[in-house]
Residue, then its C-alpha position, 0 to 999 in steps of 0.5 A: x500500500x502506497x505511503x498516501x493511500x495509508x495517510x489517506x485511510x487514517x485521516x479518514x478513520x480520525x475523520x469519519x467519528x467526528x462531525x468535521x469529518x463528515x462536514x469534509x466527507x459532504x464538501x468533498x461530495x463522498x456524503x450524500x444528506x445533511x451537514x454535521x452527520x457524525x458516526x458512532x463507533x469505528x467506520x474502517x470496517x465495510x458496515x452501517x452505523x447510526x447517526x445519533x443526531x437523526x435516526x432517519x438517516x445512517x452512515x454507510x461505511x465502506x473502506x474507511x468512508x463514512x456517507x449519510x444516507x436518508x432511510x425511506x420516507x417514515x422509516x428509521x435506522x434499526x443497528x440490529x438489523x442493519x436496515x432502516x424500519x417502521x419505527x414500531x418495529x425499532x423503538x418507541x417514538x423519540x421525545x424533543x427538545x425546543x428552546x426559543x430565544x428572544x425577539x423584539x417587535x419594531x414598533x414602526x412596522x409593528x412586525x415581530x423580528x428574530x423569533x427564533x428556535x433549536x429543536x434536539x432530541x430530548x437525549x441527543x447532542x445535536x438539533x434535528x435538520x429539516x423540521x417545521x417549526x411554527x412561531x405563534x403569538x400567546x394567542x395562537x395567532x400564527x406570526x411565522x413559520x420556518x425549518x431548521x438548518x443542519x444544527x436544528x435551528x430555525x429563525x424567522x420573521x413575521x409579516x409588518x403590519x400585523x393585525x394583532x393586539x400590542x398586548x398578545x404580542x408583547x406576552x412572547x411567542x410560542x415555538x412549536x415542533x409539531x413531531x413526526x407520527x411514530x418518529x419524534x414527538x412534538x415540543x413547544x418552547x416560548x420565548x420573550x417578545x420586547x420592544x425594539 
């Protein structure tokens, strides 16, 4: 085995147990889904490994490579049987965690500004990717609606000229992860509105 390829294997196999090894694997184009996938355990040997961040997607390891691949759609990774399943088959439904910042509501505009959230495995070191979120007023009354980047936040800002109360909004706001059936169960954070 030539000096580079050995070089190259080793930096892999450091690489592949870390998120920054999977955010080199993703630039490099040898990932196939979303950022800050990182596997756990050895990835030298030719075999599946779960990607504790989003049991919907696993991390195929071939030759020392670690790829992030999606289970089909409503199905998650099951170790065991080295396959993606029915979550019924695999375990119970994971519960959530969301957070909410604060925001500030521009008097001028009377719009709400930087509402913003994390949502996270209850039990997991990383947000989920690509889930909904709903930022809604004390209320109920729907301000914005946003899904979460690689890290599991998600930010937005609702429409100028809302035709709600000053005191609705000045009460906070509700962020809500409406889950995913079978999968991750929904959670909800409020966080603080003030003036700009």
């Amino acid at each position: 085995m030539s000096r580079s390829r050995t070089i190259t294997r080793r930096v892999g196999r450091v690489l592949a147990g870390s998120s920054l090894g999977a955010l080199v694997a993703l630039g490099l184009g040898l990932g196939a889904a979303p950022a800050t996938a990182a596997a756990t355990g050895d990835c030298g040997a030719s075999n599946r490994l779960p990607r504790p961040q989003d049991q919907r997607f696993y991390v195929q390891c071939a030759n020392g490579i670690a790829t992030v691949l999606p289970c089909p759609t409503g199905q998650v990774f099951d170790l065991a049987q080295q396959a993606c399943d029915l979550p019924e088959r695999v375990r119970p439904a994971v519960a959530t965690e969301t957070t909410a910042g604060p925001a500030k509501l521009n008097g001028l505009l009377f719009g709400v500004k930087n509402l913003s959230t994390t949502v996270r495995m209850a039990d997991g070191p990383a947000g989920l990717d690509g889930v909904p979120v709903t930022f809604t007023t004390a209320g109920g009354r729907t301000l914005c609606t946003a899904v979460t980047d690689q890290y599991g936040a998600a930010r937005c800002d609702s429409p100028a000229r809302l035709n709600v109360p000053i005191d609705e909004i000045l009460r906070g706001y509700r962020a809500t992860y409406a889950g995913i059936d079978g999968i991750y169960r929904p959670s909800t954070a409020t966080g603080p509105v003030s003036l700009l």
